[in-house]
C-alpha positions as CSV (number, residue, x, y, z in Angstrom):
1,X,0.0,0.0,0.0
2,X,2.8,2.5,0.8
3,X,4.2,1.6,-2.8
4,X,0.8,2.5,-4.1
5,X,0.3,5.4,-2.6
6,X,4.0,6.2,-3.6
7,X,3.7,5.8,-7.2
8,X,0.2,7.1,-7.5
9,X,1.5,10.4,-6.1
10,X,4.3,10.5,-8.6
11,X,2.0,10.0,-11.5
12,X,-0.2,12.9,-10.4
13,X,2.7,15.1,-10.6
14,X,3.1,14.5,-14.2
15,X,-0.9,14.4,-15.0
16,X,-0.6,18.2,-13.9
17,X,1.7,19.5,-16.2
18,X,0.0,17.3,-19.0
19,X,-2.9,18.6,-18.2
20,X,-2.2,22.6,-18.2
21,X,-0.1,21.9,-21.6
22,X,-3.2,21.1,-23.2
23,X,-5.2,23.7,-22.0
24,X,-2.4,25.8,-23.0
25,X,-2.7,24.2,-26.7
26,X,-6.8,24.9,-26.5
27,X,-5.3,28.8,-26.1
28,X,-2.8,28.9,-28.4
29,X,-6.1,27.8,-31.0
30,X,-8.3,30.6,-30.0
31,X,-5.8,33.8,-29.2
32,X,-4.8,34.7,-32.8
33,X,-3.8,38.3,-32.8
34,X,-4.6,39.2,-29.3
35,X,-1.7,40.2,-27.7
36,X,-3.1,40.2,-23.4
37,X,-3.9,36.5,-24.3
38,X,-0.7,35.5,-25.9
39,X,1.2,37.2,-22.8
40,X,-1.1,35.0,-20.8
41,X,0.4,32.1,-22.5
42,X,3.6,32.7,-22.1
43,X,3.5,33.1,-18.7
44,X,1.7,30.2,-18.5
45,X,4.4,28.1,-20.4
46,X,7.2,29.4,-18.4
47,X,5.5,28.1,-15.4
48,X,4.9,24.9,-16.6
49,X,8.9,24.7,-17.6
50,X,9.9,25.0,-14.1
51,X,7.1,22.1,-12.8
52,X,9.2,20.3,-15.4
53,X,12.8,20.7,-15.0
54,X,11.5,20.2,-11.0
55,X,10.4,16.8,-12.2
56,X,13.1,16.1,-14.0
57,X,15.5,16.5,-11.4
58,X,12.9,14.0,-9.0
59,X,14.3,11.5,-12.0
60,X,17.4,11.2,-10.0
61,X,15.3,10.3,-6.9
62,X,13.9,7.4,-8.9
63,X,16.3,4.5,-7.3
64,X,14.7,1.5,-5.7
65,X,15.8,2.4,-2.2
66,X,15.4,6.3,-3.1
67,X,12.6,6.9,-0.6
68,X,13.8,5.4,2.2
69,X,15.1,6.9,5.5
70,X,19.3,6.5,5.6
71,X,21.9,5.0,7.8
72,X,24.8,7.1,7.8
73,X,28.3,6.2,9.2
74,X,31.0,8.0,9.5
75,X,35.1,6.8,10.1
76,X,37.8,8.9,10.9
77,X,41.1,7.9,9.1
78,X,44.0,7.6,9.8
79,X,45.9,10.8,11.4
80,X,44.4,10.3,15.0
81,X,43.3,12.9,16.8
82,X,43.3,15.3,13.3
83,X,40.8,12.8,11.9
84,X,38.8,11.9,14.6
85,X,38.1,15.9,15.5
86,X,37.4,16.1,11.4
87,X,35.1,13.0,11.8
88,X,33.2,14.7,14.9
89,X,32.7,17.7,12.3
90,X,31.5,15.9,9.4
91,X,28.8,14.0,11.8
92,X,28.0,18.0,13.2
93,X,27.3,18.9,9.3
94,X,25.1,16.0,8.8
95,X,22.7,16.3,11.5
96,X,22.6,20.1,10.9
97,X,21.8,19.3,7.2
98,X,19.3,17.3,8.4
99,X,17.7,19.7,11.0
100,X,17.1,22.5,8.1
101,X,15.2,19.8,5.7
102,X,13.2,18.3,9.3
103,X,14.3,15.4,9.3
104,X,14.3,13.3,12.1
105,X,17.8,11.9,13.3
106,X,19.1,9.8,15.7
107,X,22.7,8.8,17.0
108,X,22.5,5.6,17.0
109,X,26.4,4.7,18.4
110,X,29.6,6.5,18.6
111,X,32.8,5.6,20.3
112,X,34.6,8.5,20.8
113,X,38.1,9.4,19.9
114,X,41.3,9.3,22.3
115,X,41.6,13.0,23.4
116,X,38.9,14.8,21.0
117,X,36.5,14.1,18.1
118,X,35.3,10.6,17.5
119,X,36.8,7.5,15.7
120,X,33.2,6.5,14.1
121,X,29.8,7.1,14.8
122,X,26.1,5.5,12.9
123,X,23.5,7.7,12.3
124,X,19.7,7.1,11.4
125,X,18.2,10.0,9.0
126,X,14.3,9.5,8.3
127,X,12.8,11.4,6.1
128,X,11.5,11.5,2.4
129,X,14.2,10.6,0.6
130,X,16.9,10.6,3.2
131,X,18.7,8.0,1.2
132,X,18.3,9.6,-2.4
133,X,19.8,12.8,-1.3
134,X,22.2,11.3,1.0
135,X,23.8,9.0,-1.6
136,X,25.7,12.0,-2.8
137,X,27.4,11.6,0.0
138,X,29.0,8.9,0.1
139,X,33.0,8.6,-0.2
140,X,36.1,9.7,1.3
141,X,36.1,13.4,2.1
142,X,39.3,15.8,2.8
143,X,39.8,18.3,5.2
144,X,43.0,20.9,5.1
145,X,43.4,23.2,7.9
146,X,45.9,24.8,10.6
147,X,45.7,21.9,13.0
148,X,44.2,23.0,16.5
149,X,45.9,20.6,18.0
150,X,49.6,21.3,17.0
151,X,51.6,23.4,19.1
152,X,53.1,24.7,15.9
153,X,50.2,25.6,14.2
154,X,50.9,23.4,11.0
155,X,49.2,22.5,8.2
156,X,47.7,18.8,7.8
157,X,45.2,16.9,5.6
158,X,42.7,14.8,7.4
159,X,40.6,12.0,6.0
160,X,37.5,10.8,7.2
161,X,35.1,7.7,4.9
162,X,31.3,8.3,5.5
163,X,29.4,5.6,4.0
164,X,25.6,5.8,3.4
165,X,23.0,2.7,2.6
166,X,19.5,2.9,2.7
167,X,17.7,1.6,5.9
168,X,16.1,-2.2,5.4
169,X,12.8,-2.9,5.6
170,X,12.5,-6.1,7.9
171,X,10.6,-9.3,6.4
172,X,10.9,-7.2,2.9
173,X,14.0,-6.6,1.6
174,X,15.9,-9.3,3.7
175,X,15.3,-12.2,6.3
176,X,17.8,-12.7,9.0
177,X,17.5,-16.4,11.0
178,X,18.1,-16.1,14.6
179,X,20.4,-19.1,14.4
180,X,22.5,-16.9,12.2
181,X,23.4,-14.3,14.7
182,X,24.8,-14.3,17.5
183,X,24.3,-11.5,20.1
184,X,26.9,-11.1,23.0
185,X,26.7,-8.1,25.7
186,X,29.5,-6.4,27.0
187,X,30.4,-3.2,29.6
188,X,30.0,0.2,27.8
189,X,33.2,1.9,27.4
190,X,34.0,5.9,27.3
191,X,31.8,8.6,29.0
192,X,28.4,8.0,29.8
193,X,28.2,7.9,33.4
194,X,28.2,5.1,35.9
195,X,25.3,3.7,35.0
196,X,26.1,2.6,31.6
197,X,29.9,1.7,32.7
198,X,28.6,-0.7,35.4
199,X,26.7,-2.6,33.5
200,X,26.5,-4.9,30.8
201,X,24.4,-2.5,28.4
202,X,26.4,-2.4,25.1
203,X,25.4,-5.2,22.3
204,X,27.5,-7.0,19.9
205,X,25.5,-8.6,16.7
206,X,27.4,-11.2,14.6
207,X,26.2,-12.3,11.5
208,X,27.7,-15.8,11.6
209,X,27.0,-16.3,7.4
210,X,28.6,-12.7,6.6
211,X,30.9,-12.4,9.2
212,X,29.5,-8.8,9.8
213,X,30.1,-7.5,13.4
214,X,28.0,-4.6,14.6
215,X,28.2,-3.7,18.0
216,X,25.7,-0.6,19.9
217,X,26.4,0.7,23.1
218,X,24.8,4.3,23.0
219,X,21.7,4.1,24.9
220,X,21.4,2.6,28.8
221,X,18.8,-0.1,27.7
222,X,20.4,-3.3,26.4
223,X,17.0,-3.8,24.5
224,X,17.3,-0.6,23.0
225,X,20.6,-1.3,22.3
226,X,19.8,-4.8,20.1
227,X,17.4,-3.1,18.4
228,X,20.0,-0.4,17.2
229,X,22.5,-2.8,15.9
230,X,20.0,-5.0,14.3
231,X,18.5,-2.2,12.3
232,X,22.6,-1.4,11.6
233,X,22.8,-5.5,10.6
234,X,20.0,-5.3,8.1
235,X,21.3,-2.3,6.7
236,X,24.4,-3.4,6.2
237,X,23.4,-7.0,4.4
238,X,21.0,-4.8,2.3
239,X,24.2,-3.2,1.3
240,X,26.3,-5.9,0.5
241,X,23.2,-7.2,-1.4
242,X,23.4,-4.2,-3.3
243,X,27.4,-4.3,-3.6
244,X,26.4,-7.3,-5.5
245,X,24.0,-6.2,-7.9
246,X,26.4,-3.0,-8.4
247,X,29.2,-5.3,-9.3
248,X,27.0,-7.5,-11.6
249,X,26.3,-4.2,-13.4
250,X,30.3,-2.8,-13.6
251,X,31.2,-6.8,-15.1
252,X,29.0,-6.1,-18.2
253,X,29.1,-2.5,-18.1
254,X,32.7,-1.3,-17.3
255,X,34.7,-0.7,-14.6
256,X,33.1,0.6,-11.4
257,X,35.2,3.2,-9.5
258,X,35.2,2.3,-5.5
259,X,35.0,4.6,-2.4
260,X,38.3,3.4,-1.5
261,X,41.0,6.3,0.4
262,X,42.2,7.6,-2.6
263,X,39.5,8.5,-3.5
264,X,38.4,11.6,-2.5
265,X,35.0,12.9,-3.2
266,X,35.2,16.2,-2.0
267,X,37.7,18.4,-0.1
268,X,37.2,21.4,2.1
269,X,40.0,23.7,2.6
270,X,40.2,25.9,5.4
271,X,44.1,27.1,5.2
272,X,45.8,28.9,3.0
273,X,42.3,29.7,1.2
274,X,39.1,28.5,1.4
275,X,37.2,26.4,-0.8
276,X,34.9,23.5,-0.3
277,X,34.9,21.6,-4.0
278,X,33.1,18.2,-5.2
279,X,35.4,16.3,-7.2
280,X,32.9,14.6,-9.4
281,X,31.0,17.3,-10.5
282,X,33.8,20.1,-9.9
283,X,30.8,22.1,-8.4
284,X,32.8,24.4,-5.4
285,X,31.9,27.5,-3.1
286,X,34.0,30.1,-0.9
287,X,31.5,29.8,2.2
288,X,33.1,26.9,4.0
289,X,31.3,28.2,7.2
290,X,28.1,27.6,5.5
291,X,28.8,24.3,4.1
292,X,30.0,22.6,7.6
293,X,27.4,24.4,9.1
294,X,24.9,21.8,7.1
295,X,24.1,24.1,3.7
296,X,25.1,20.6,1.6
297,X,22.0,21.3,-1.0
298,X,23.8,22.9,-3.8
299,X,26.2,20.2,-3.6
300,X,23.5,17.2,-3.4
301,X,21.5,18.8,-6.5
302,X,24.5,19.1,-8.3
303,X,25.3,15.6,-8.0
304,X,22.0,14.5,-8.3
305,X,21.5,16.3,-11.6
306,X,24.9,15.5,-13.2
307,X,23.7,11.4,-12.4
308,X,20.6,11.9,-14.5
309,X,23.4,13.0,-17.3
310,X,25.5,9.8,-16.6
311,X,22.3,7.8,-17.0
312,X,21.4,9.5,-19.9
């Protein structure tokens, strides 16, 4: 039903704009010479333009997964503390992207870096199309900068991976066995007060077929906590069930280009300019303040535009 109601909604869209163009052709018939009426028209075909270079950017929105809410992690690279403080960042610019479109997030676990930042943290974005506008993101992103943390003030190059998949719809997409897991609990470890330190809250899922290891240990409940990293689980095989199809795709159509280290999506440069620039579609801006401040649309409709070209 929620498929349905999905697609019945996108085919109104288009009936509207069908629709007005023919009354528009009904005018066109009947306003010979008169010049208020043909004004009219004109008006009325530049608004019907804009409906449809709307909808034709929604085309890039059209993926399988598109409407679902995301899963977002983010990995600081190597470089320690530099990259776990740029990791810490990147997740700040996420959930404030998310704030200005609404959407609902949740952090669903971190562990924390040694003296600042954090070494990795999963996110949960829900929202209409969380994942279709998050794909843009994902890949290895570069941050240049005077390092706060260097007593000389020197320049450095931190890395940090975000990865994004789309959340799974249990029973649906996937069906997990409960003899194929196998769930251990453990002590939480970092802040988080006594409480959570005491006892055995945190959860580590194993998928035994995969060999995928997720562990949760952000909230107090160790229900709460299973449920986390099972919805991280299913997300995660949904992904490799996708990695799959992807590479099915690259064996008769090319080569497939990974988000591997060297491979840089996008870097931001704070020092000795500034400049935020997307690699793939060489779209860049000055405001760097903006952009980690969670003003990412430009970027994501850039992208998102420049697939409907690679399609094409």
């Amino acid at each position: 039903m929620r498929l349905l109601a999905e697609k019945s909604r996108v085919v109104q869209e288009w009936r509207g704009p069908e629709k007005k163009l023919a009354d528009i052709a009904e005018l066109i018939a009947i306003s010979g010479e008169d010049e208020p009426l043909q004004a009219e028209i004109e008006k009325e075909l530049d608004e019907v333009g804009s409906q449809l270079d709307e909808l034709e950017f929604k085309l890039a929105l059209g993926g399988e997964y598109d409407a679902r809410n995301a899963i977002l992690a983010i990995h600081a690279g190597a470089g320690g503390t530099e990259s776990q403080d740029w990791a810490e960042m990147l997740m700040r610019m996420y959930l404030r992207w998310a704030e200005r479109r609404k959407f609902h997030t949740e952090v669903l676990d971190t562990s924390p870096g040694d003296e600042a930042g954090i070494k990795s943290t999963v996110v949960s974005v829900n929202g209409e199309y969380a994942f279709g506008y998050l794909k843009s993101e994902h890949g290895v992103h570069r941050l240049v900068r005077l390092s706060p943390f260097d007593a000389d003030h020197a320049r450095h190059t931190s890395f940090a991976l975000v990865e994004v998949m789309p959340e799974a719809e249990e029973d649906i997409d996937l069906h997990i066995a409960p003899d194929d897991i196998k769930i251990d609990t453990f002590r939480s470890s970092g802040p988080g007060g006594q409480h959570m330190q005491k006892t055995s809250s945190a959860v580590r899922v194993t998928h035994l077929p995969s060999g995928l290891v997720v562990t949760c240990q952000s909230e107090r409940s160790q229900h709460m906590n299973k449920d986390f990293a099972l919805k991280i689980l299913r997300a995660r095989l949904l992904e490799q069930e996708l990695e799959k199809r992807e590479e099915e795709k690259s064996r008769l159509k090319g080569k497939r280009i990974e988000a591997g280290w060297g491979n840089q999506i996008r870097s931001y440069v704070l020092h000795p300019y500034r400049m935020v620039k997307d690699h793939r579609t060489e779209y860049e801006t000055g405001n760097t303040e903006a952009v980690l401040d969670g003003d990412l649309d430009d970027f994501i409709d850039a992208y998102l535009r420049d697939s409907i070209g690679r399609e094409e």
